[in-house]
N, C-alpha and C positions, 0 to 999 in steps of 0.2 A: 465337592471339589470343583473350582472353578475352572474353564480352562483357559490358555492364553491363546493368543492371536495364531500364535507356531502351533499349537495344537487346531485351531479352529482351521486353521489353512490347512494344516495335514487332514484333518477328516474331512473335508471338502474335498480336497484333491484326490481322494483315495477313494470317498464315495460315488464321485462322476467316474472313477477309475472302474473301479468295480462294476458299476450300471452299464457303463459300453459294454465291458468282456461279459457281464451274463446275457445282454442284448444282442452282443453279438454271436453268442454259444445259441442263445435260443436261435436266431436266424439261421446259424448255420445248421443247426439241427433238421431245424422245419424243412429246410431247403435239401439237406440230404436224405430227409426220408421222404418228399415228395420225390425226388429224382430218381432216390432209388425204386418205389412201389413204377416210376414211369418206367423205369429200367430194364422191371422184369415183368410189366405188363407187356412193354412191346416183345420182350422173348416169348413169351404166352403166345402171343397171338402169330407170331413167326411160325413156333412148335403147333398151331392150331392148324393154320394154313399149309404147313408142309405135310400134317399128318391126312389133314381133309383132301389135299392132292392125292397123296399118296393110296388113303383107300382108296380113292375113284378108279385110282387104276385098280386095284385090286376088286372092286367090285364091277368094275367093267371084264375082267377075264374071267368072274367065277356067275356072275351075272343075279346073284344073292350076297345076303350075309352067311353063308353057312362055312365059309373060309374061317370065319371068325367063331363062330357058336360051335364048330371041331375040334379048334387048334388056339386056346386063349396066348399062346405064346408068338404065334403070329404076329399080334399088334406091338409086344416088346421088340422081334424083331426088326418089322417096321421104322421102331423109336429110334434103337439102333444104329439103323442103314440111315438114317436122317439127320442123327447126332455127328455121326463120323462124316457125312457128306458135306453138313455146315461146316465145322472146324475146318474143314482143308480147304473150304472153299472164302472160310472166313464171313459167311453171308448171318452167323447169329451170335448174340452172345455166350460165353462157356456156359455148359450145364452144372449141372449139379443142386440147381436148386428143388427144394422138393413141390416140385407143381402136381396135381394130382388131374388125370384128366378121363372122359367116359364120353364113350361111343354107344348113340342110341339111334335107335331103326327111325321111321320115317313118322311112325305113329308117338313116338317120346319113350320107348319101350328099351330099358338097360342091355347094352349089349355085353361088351366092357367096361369095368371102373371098380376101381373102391366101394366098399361098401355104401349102399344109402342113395337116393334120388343125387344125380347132379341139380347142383347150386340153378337158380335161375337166373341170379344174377351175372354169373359167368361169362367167361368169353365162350362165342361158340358161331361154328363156322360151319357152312351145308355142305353134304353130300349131295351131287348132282349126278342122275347116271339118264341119259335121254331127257333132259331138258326137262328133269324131276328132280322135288327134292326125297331122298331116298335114307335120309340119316344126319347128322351132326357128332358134331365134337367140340364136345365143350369139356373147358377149363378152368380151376380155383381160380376165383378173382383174386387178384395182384394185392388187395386192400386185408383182405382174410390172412393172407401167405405172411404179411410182415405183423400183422397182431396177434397170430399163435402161433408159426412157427419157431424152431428154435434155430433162429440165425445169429449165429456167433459171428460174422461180420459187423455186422447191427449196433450189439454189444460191445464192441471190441473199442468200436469208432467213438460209441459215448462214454467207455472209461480214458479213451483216449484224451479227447473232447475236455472233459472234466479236472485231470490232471493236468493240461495246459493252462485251462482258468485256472487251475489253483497256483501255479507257478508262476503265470501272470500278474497276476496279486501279490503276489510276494515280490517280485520285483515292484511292481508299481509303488508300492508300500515302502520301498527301499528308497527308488527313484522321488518319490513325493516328501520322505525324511529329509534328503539329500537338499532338494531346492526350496522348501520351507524354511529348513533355518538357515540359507544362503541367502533367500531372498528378503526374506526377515532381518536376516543382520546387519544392512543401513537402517531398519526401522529401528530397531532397538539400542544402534547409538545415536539415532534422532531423538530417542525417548530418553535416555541418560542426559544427554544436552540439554533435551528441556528440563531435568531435573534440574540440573545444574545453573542450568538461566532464573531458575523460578525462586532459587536460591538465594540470588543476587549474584551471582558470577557472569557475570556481561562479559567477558572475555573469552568466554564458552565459545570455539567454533568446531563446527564436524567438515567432514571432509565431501567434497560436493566435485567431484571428477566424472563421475558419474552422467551421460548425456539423457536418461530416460526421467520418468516420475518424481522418482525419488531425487535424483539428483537437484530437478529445480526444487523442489521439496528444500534439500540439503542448502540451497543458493539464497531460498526465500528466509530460512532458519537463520543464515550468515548476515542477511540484510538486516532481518529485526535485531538479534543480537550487536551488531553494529548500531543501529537507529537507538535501541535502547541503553549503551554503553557513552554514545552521544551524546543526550538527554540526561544521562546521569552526571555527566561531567557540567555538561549546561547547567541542572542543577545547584550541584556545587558552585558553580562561577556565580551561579547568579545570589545564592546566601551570603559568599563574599563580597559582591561587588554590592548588593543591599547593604550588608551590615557597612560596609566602608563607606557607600556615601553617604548612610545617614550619621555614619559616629562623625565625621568630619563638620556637620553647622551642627550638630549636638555639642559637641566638644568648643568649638566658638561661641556656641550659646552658655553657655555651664563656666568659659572662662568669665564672657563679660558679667554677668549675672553674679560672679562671686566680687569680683572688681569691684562692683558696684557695691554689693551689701559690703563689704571689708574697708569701702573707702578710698581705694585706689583709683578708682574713677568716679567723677562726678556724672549726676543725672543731667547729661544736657542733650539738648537734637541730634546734633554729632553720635551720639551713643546708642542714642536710641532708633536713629538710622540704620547703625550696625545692627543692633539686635534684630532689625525690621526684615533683611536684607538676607537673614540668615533664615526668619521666619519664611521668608518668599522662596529661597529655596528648598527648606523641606518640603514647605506645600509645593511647589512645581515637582519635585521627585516624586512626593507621595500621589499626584493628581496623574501623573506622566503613569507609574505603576499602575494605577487602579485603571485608568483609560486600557494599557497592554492586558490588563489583565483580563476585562471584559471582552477584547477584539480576541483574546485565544479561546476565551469561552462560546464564541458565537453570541454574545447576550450585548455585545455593544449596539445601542440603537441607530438604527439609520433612517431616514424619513427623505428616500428617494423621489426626486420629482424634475422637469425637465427645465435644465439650467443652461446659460450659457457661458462657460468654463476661461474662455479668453477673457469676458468682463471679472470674473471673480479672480483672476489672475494679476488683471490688472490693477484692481484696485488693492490687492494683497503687495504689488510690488510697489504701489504710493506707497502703503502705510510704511516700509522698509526703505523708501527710499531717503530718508533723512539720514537716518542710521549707516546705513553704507556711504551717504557725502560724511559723514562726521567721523567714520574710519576710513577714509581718502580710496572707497572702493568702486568702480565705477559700472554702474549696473545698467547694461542697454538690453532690451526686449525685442523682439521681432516676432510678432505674432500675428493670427488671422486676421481677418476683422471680424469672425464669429463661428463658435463652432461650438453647438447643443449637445449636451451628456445628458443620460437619465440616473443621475443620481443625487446624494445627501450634498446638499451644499455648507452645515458647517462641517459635516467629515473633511470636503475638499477643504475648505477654507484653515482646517486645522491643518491637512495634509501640506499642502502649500506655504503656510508658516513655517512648518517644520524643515522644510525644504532650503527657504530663504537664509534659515533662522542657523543651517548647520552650513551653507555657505560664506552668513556672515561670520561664522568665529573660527572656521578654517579659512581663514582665508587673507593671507598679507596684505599689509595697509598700501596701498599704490597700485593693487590688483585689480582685479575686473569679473567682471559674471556677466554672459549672456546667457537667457533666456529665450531660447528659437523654438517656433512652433509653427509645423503644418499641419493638413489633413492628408490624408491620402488609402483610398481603399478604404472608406468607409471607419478609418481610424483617426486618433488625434495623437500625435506623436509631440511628446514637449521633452526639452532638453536642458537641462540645468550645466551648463559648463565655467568653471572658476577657474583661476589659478594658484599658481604656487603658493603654499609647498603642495607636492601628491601626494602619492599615497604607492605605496607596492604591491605587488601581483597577488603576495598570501595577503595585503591586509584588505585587496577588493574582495574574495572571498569570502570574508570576515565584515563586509560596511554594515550588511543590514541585521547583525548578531546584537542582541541587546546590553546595553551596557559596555558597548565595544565604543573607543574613539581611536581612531587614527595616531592619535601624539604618544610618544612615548612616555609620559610622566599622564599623574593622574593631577595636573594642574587645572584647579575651579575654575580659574580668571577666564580661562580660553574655553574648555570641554563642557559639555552640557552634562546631564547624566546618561548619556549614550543612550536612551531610548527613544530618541526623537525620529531615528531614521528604520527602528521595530514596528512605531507607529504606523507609519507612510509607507511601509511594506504591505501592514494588517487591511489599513485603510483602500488600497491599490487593489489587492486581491479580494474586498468586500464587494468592491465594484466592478470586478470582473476583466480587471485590466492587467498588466502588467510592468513591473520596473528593473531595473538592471544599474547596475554599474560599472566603469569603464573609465581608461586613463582620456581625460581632457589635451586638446590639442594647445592648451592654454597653460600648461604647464601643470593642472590640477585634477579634481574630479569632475566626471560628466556622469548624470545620472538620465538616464534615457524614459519617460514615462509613455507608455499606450495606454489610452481608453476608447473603447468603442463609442461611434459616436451615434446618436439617436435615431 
């Protein structure tokens, strides 16, 4: 059985859960039985010191051990008068623990104790009587007392102890269910979304209110889904706007051609002009396409090298300038006198036609075009401004959309196949520059170009 994410997260979260609270039982453990063995060593050694005083006095007034080796109940005594004088005086910790202690002469020799030689390791504190040592008292080491006696404190604290981690755990486990599938559940309508995207439902959005992770997460989801909703309508436009304009000199070609074989028209220059005319613009449509098509692939060739942009400008606006005196357009330049780019000079020189080429047919007969160009910063700023008619706010938006023209009807005479200005977009950002468009102070469009210059 596999697991999901909501499970992988819970057992993560439960597993670090679990390693603190046993990390931390162990710590507290180790810490309270160090503290305590320190606890009731320093009592030991209190009980050593008051009992080692205490004989002194008593073997100072009997001037022997024989107080002791008469009367073994003496030294209980003693413990007694010692136990009660701490407590009231609050100088030791409570008794009760079972410490075991022995009184030996000066030679190592048992006076009092429990069965068996006292420990050597033991606490143990001298009898001095005249600036002698005359005996000891020693006591169960503190380390012995907590590894075989039976301290029901001890015990108590590690069932204690244990039952907290396990109730810890169980909440933990509660707590870790709880924010797993809470913090999971933007994942998992992020993950239905993309089911639903991958689907083909572009209209797929999640909800992205959200300021952390996931929210941009949720923002970035909303973007592509939009991008790709886009793109699919782009698609569509563009099947129709292909098929429309190639059915349109298909359908002219296919009329004359039947004309002709049925008799209706004779084969004369005249006709075969038209036919010529229709040829010219499929091929211009189909040449226009295959050019856009290679500049989105990355695969249109450029053969960058260092040109100077005003002259190739120039002589692009001779070659147009008949054409604009023969539709009564008056076309003045104002440009540098030189300014070097590093790049493809037929790309310009096509970008540049297409430039000319989409002010000549928007653009009313008695109109004007200026072409103004500086440098500045290292840049080349060229400006195409026409006039009437314009164009409106959504359709600037819309200039450099393929297939797009400005005129409300899809009339030939005037409109190119609206890829002319897709071109000189692809061509612009080949070269690392930039284009815009924007309403002309001349009643028309102004299209703004930058390229960096050399």
């Amino acid at each position: 059985m596999k697991l999901g994410i909501t499970g992988k997260l819970f057992l993560a979260i439960l597993s670090t859960c679990i390693l603190v609270l046993i990390t931390m039982h162990w710590g507290v453990r180790v810490s309270f039985e160090r503290g305590f063995i320190d606890y009731i060593k320093h009592g030991n050694e209190q009980r050593v010191s008051l009992l080692a005083s205490a004989l002194e006095d008593q073997y100072q007034l009997h001037g022997s051990w024989r107080f002791i080796k008469s009367n073994d109940r003496v030294l209980f005594q003693i413990l007694r008068a010692i136990e009660q004088n701490s407590e009231h005086h609050g100088t030791m910790p409570p008794h009760g623990w079972r410490t075991q202690f022995w009184v030996v002469d000066g030679n190592g020799r048992k006076l009092v104790g429990p069965p068996g030689m006292p420990p050597r390791e033991g606490v143990r504190q001298p009898i001095r009587y005249q600036e002698q040592i005359v005996g000891w008292v020693v006591s169960t080491p503190p380390e012995r007392l907590t590894r075989n006696a039976d301290i029901n404190f001890d015990h108590q604290q590690r069932r204690t102890s244990w039952f907290i981690v396990a109730l810890a755990t169980l909440l933990a486990a509660c707590v870790t269910l709880f924010l797993s599938r809470s913090m999971l559940a933007p994942v998992k309508r992020l993950v239905d979304a993309m089911h639903r995207l991958s689907a083909g439902d572009f209209t797929t959005r999640v909800d992205a209110s959200a300021r952390d992770e996931l929210g941009r997460l949720a923002q970035d989801f909303n973007q592509l889904a939009i991008t790709l909703e886009k793109n699919e309508q782009i698609r569509r436009a563009l099947m129709a706007d292909v098929s429309h304009e190639l059915r349109t000199p298909l359908a002219v070609l296919r009329g004359e051609l039947e004309a002709l074989q049925d008799g209706v028209r004779q084969m004369t220059p005249d006709s075969l002009l038209s036919l010529q005319a229709e040829v010219s613009t499929l091929t211009k449509l189909v040449d226009d396409l295959h050019q856009l098509s290679l500049s989105d692939a990355g695969a249109l060739a450029y053969r960058k090298q260092s040109i100077d942009v005003v002259n190739l400008l120039q002589l692009t606006a001779g070659a147009f300038h008949e054409r604009f005196q023969y539709k009564d357009i008056r076309l003045v330049t104002k440009l540098p006198d030189e300014a070097r780019v590093f790049g493809d000079p037929d790309r310009l020189l096509q970008l540049f036609n297409n430039l000319f080429e989409n002010s000549l047919r928007y653009t009313d007969a008695g109109g004007q075009l200026e072409v103004n160009g500086y440098t500045e910063n290292g840049r080349l700023l060229l400006c195409w401004q026409d006039s009437a008619p314009g164009v409106s706010d959504e359709q600037l938006t819309l200039i450099f959309e393929r297939f797009y023209r400005a005129e409300g009807s899809r009339n030939r005479a005037s409109g190119g196949s609206g890829l002319g200005l897709s071109i000189v977009h692809n061509i612009v950002e080949a070269h690392g520059g930039k284009i815009s468009a924007a309403h002309s102070p001349l009643g028309g469009l102004a299209i703004t170009l930058i390229l960096d210059l050399e």
